[in-house]
C-alpha positions, 0 to 999 in steps of 0.5 A: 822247806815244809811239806804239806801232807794233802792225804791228811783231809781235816774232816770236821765242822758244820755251818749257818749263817742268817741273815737279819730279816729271816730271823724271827727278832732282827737278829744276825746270828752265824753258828758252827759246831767245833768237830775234831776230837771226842775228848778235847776240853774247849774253854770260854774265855774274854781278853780284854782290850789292849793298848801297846806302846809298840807293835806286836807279833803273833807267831804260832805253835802250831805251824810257826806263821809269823806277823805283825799285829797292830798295838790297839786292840778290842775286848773280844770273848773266844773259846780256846784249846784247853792246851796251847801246846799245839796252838790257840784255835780260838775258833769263835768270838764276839768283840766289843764293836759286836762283830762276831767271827767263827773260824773255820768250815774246813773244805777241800780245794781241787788238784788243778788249782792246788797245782797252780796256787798251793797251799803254804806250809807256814802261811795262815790258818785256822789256829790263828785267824780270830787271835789276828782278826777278830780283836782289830776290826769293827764292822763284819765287812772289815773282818772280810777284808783283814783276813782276805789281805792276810791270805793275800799276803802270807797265802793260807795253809789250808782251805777254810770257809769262815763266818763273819757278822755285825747287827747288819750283815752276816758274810761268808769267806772261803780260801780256794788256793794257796793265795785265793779267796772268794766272800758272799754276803748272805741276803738280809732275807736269806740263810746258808748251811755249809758242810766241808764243801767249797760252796759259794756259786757265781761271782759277781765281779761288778757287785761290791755291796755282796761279794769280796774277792782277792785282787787277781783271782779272775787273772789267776784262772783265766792264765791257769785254763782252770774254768771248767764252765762256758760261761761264768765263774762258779767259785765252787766249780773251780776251786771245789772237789765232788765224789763219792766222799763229798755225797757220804760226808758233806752234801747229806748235811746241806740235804737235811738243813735245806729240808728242815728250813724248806720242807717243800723242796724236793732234793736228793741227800747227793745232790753236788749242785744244792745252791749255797743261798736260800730262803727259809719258808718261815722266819728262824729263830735262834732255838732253829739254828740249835736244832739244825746244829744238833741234828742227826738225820732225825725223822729220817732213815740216816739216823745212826741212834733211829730204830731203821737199821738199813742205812743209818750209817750211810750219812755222816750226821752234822751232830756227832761225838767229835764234836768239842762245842757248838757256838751261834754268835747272835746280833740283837737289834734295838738293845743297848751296844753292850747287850747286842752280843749272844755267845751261845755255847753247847759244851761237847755233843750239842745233840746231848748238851744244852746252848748256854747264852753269855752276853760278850760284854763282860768282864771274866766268864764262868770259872768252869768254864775255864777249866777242863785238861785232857781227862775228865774232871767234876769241875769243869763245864766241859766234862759236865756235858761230857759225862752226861753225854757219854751216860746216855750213850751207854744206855740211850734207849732207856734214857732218850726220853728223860734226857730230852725232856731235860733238855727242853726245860732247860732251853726254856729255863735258860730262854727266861732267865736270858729275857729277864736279865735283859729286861734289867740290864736295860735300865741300868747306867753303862758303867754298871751294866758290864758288871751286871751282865757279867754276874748274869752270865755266871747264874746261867751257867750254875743254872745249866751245870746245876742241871746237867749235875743233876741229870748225872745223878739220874743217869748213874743211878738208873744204871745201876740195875743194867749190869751184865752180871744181873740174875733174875733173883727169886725176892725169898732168896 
């Protein structure tokens, strides 16, 4: 039998999610930046839809989970490992029914819970979940479902919290045992940011238009003695961990999400009780969702590249150099179904990269976007954002103020050229808009690649002159 290592503690990843009438146009989006190595190419792919003649089977490299899959299924986009030597990790996508996924906010469950319900060594996880979800539902509560029966059934090898949403709802589900699980729906009003905690509240059992759960959970923890509280049933009390190493690296990035969200609420960066739902002070937009996944305590004494010194490496910051893409997954309303799906993607360090938005109603994606090994190469997307990142770094207070400013004209750039493609494709027949939007998607690729090339260029000549081996020459000499 398989062991689980429980000292090996998958620290990576950080979430939002916002509901449709919190956002500025209407729109659901859920984000999360992708964080576990500093160089690791992720790659944008699209599958096309499906149909077998008999059922399939999906058995994974990583941990040998094993199940069945249905013959149908739908075109959906996902960003792949660019080697599928230890498994898929397809980690976000948008299928054709625009249910958008991103899997997963990795979280800790506590010793109690673990003891009664633990983790199964070959049981789901997050390798596998949006290759066996994602391309067979069609709304964001389906997804919900499928993958809380999957949990039920095989049990889950690590505890996760995913993101779901469709053009109504966006959803929250997080796995708290080897086979228990809780989902929130997040108000249509309302947001949440998400930092490798277990975080969602008080269940409401009689509530089922907002709240999904395995079959026994209230069983589970009646018969286990595992409810700390008189009163109630906190998911995040049961099933979650507080300490010193939630305050270092998880709450402080909740603290600065909640801050820049609602400025007027007064909370500690080690607050253990900040509430998972809140409600924007003003209406988000998708730049909002950006910014919040680019931030690196800004403003604050916990920026690890500010000019304060005395604390700057207190806080672990949501945008860091681990980070191997950064994803929002947007639902438009009141466009036609092919153009209701934005995948907007930051190759590497989203603090240091550009959000690219690709419709999902497609064909193929850029070529460089499918392309990046395990070292760097000129034609990869990936590497493209990547070098430019690791330039900056070497020499960031020269180039700070040029690298923004690039940054700025592109998001405008990339923000013009998105609406002017929709106000084309809007008029065209369906079976030429696929076409359409697919071309559309490869110009604002070469638009973002051309510019961080660009931007490289600047970077490698204005270095030239910082070498140590520099002398302050006489100009006679």
């Amino acid at each position: 039998m398989m062991q689980i290592d429980y000292s090996k503690r998958p620290s990576a990843c950080t979430s939002i999610l916002i509901g449709r009438f919190a956002s500025t146009d209407g729109s659901v989006m859920i984000g999360r930046n992708e964080d576990s190595k500093a160089s690791w190419p992720k790659h944008f792919v699209v599958h096309a839809a499906q149909s077998e003649t008999k059922l399939q089977t999906f058995k994974s490299k990583d941990n040998g989970f094993t199940m069945p899959l249905p013959k149908a299924s739908l075109r959906y986009t996902a960003t792949p490992e660019w080697t599928f030597k230890y498994g898929l990790f397809e980690e976000d996508g948008i299928n054709e029914a625009n249910v958008a996924m991103s899997a997963t906010e990795s979280a800790y469950s506590n010793a109690l819970v673990l003891a009664a319900d633990p983790l199964v060594p070959d049981g789901i996880q997050e390798e596998a979940m949006i290759t066996v979800v994602l391309p067979y539902v069609t709304t964001a509560r389906e997804g919900v479902a499928r993958l809380g029966q999957l949990v039920e059934k095989y049990g889950t090898a690590e505890t996760n919290g995913i993101l779901f949403a469709d053009v109504h709802e966006a959803w929250y589900l997080e796995t708290g045992a080897g086979h228990q699980w809780v989902a929130q729906r997040i108000p249509d009003d309302g947001y949440a940011v998400v930092a490798n905690q277990l975080t969602i509240q008080q269940i409401d059992f009689t509530d089922s238009d907002n709240f999904m759960f395995a079959k026994n959970i209230e069983k589970f923890v009646q018969e286990h003695h595992l409810n700390p509280d008189a009163n109630g049933f906190n998911f995040r009390h049961i099933f979650g961990t507080t300490g010193v190493s939630d305050e270092t690296y998880n709450t402080p990035r909740v603290w600065v999400g909640q801050k820049m969200f609602n400025p007027e609420i007064e909370q500690s960066p080690t607050d253990e009780e900040m509430p998972f739902i809140r409600y924007a002070s003003k209406r988000l937009s998708v730049n909002d969702a950006q910014q919040f996944l680019s931030n690196h305590f800004e403003g604050t004494q916990y920026d690890p590249v500010g000019h304060e010194s005395a604390h700057r490496h207190d806080f672990r910051p949501i945008s860091l150099a681990k980070t191997q893409e950064s994803h929002i997954l947007q639902l438009r309303p009141n466009v036609p179904s092919a153009m209701t799906g934005v995948q907007w993607l930051a190759m590497g360090v989203a603090a240091q990269s550009n959000y690219v938005p690709f419709y999902t109603a497609i064909t193929n994606t850029p070529q460089a976007y499918q392309r990046g090994q395990g070292k760097y190469s000129a034609n990869s997307a990936y590497w493209t954002f990547k070098l430019a990142s690791v330039l900056l770094d070497a020499h960031y207070r020269h180039f700070e103020a040029m690298y923004t400013q690039t940054q700025q004209q592109l998001q405008a750039q990339l923000g013009a050229m998105l609406q002017e493609s929709d106000q084309k494709a809007s008029s065209l027949a369906p079976e030429e808009m696929i076409q359409f939007l697919t071309d559309a998607n490869a110009a604002l690729a070469k638009q973002a690649l051309s510019t961080y090339n660009a931007l490289t260029s600047d970077l490698v000549t204005n270095s030239t002159d910082f070498s140590p081996l520099n002398f302050k020459t006489d100009d006679n000499l």
